[in-house]
C-alpha positions, 0 to 999 in steps of 0.5 A: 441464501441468506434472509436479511431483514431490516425493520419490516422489509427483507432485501436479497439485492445487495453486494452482499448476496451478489458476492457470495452467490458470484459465479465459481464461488462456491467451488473456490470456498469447496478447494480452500477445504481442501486445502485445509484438510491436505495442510494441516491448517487449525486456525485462520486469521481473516484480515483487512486492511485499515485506511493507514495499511494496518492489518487487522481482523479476527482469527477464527478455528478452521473447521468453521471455514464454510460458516465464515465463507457463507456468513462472513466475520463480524467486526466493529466498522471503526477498525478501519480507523484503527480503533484509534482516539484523537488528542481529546480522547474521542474515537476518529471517525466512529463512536462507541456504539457504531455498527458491525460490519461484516468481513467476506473472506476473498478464497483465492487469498487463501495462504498457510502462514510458512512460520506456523503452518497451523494458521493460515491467513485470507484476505477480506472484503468489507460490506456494511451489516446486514442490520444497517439503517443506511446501506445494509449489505453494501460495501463499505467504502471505508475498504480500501482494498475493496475500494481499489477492487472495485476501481481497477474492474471500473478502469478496465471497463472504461477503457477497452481492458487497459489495466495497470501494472505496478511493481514496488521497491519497499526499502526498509530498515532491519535494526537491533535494540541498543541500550543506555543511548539517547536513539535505542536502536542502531542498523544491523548493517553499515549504511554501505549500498551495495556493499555484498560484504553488508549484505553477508552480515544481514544473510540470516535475515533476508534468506529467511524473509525471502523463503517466507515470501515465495512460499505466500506467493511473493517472486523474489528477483533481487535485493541488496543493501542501501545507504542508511544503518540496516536498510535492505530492499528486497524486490518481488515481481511486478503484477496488477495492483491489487496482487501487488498490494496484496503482496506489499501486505504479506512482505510487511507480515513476513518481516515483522515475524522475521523480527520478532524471531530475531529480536530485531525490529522490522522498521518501514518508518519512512525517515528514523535517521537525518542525514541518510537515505529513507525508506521510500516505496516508488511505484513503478508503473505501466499501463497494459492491454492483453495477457494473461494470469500465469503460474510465476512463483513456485513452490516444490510439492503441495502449494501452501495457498490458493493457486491464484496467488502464484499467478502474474500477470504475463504477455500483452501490450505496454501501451505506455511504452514507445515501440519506436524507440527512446524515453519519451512514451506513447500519446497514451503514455502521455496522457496517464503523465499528465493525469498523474502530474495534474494530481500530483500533490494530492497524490503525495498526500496519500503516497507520503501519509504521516508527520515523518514522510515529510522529513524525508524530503527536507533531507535535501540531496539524499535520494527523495524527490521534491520537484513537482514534475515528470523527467527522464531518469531525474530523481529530483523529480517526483515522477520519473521515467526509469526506464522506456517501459514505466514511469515510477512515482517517487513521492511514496515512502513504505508507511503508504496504503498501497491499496488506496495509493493505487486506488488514488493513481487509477482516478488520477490516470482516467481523468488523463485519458479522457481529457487528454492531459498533456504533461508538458515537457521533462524537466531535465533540471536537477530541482533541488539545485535549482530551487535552491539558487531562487529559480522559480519551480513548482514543489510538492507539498513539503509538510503533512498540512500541506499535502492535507490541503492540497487532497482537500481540494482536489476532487478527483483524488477525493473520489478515491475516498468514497462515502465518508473515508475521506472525512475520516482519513483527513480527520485522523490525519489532521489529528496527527498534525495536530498531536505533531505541533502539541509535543515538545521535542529534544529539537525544541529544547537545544535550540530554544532552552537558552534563546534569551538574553 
């Protein structure tokens, strides 16, 4: 085992050495080299997730796998924030001569990149440095994919192995350049959902993406076109939520090679056009006793990855689902509604993250939830019961951190269990129409600051930001606000050139 010394005193008791020394470790790390050797693979890059759900990391020679298995990667701790200044110029979140930390690759994330299969990826959890002055070898809360590792083992803990199931719907937009024109861009399709023949014009691509996918683990099960220029929504099969997570990464990953190799842009922006549907990414939820992990997708001859990532989840008990019928839920399905709609507007903060999430929806009509309530198949609510078996949060567009959504909705789902939140009755209302005429009904927030305000006073979505990644997210959220109100648009100028006289 490694020494790791911080001024005089040398410490082996920290997640660190815990990790690295857990059980089944070593003989995990032993089959990525041999997955290695049997592949082919040359280089790897070991990622991690920033606080906005950008991939980030190092790539290093495959022949040091068994050092980096045992060491870790070094990297600056501010990558997390993107490495990104502010308006004046500043690094949010960390100055220049912030520490490393350090970047545990996780072997069951092991997969062989299908465009390039010298290069493989894994993914990391991040611990603070063994030199740190505060928290050496501890993990480093600013991790959100090690955050929500850590929040599902705690709700399963606290609540006798119910654990949560998501499957996502990441629409997004496959558009091509368009020179000479104000927008530089245009749809590879017409905006036709569930045209077959719009679909057909767009087969190259999503068969590609697709074939990419079920060789890293991704159980394709259906897509089509929808109702903006170029959008397709591609499905994969619904699992617990880090797998989910992990795999919304690797669809983001497949897709901009796919664009890059195509000359194409892969857009996950949640609203490029006015006046046709966004890119949203509901989350469909349910909460599960029992089961076990099971081989779904597969793959023709020599897996190209870890085994573990062509599991899913199968069999056990929905426990949110009514076993005697009809659409409302069971008593704890209640109680997981009304610690989601208590949250809800903190919630949307962290499901609806950037300036143009909020575009999406005060595009009234077009699909996107702005009612603050729970209802039975009402998609002007932002939570909605599609189905007797799940509930699917609507106020997440395809910018989101899934890691720290899913993070977020586990804290807002244990505050409804154990203090029995009800969540009172469906709005059967369609809200925007009712909105409209003056009607007095609840909103979500309906602009970043908004949505900014309402997770600064909501502790128990707070405490899905532990340490100082609440302060960090917010300072780079408000300075996104901030950059927002400092630019003149195209907006600005038609209407307001010529206001006077």
């Amino acid at each position: 085992m490694n020494k790791m010394v911080t001024g005089a005193h040398a410490r082996t008791d920290t997640d660190y050495h815990r990790d690295i020394e857990a059980p089944g470790r070593a003989e995990m790390v032993k089959r990525v080299r041999q997955k290695i050797d049997a592949l082919g693979v040359e280089y790897i890059y070991y990622q991690y997730i920033s606080i906005t759900g950008r991939v980030m990391g190092k790539a290093a020679p495959a022949r040091h796998w068994e050092t980096q298995a045992r060491k870790g990667v070094q990297t600056w701790m501010g990558g997390v924030a993107n490495v990104t200044p502010d308006f004046k110029g500043n690094l949010i979140g960390f100055d220049s001569n912030a520490m490393e930390c350090i970047a545990l690759p996780d072997p069951d994330s092991f997969c062989q990149l299908p465009w390039d299969k010298r290069v493989a990826r894994v993914f990391c959890t991040l611990y603070y440095s063994l030199e740190d002055y505060t928290s050496p070898g501890m993990y480093y809360e600013h991790d959100t994919r090690g955050n929500l590792k850590r929040f599902d083992a705690q709700f399963r803990k606290e609540h006798n192995g119910l654990h949560l199931r998501v499957g996502l719907e990441p629409e997004m937009l496959w558009l091509k350049p368009k020179a000479g024109e104000v927008r530089p861009y245009e749809g590879i399709t017409e905006a036709f959902a569930y045209h077959i023949g719009q679909f057909e014009n767009a087969r190259h691509i999503w068969k590609q993406v697709s074939d990419y996918a079920l060789a890293m683990g991704l159980d394709m099960i259906q897509g089509d076109c929808e109702d903006a220029p170029g959008q397709i929504e591609l499905n994969y099969q619904f699992d617990d939520a880090l797998p989910t997570c992990d795999r919304m990464t690797t669809y983001r990953q497949i897709c901009a090679e796919v664009a890059r190799q195509n000359g194409l842009i892969a857009c996950f922006m949640a609203k490029p056009f006015m006046g046709y549907a966004a890119n949203g990414c509901h989350h469909n939820c349910s909460v599960w006793t029992g089961g076990g992990r099971e081989m779904q997708a597969l793959v023709p001859g020599e897996l190209p990855g870890m085994e573990e990532l062509f599991h899913y989840s199968k069999g056990g008990v929905n426990e949110f689902e009514n076993k005697d019928g009809g659409w409302i839920p069971t008593e704890l399905g209640l109680h997981v509604l009304g610690g989601s709609l208590k949250h809800i507007d903190a919630l949307t903060c962290l499901g609806a993250s950037t300036v143009n999430s909020y575009r999406r929806f005060n595009d009234y009509g077009l699909w996107a939830p702005i009612g603050a309530n729970w209802g039975l198949q009402n998609r002007s609510c932002t939570i909605r019961i599609s189905s007797p078996d799940r509930f699917e949060f609507r106020a997440v567009d395809s910018m989101v951190n899934p890691h720290l959504f899913c993070g977020a909705l586990l804290k807002a789902m244990d505050d409804g269990l154990k203090n029995k939140i009800d969540p009172g009755q469906p709005e059967s209302r369609n809200v925007t129409t009712v909105w409209q005429s003056g009607e007095p009904v609840k909103l979500i927030p309906l602009n970043l600051h908004d949505a900014l305000e309402a997770l600064k006073k909501d502790a128990v979505i707070r405490s899905a930001l532990p340490g100082r990644l609440y302060e960090v997210f917010d300072e780079y959220k408000r300075d996104e606000w901030t950059r927002f109100l400092r630019e003149v648009t195209n907006w600005d100028v038609e209407r307001y050139l010529h206001c006077v006289p």
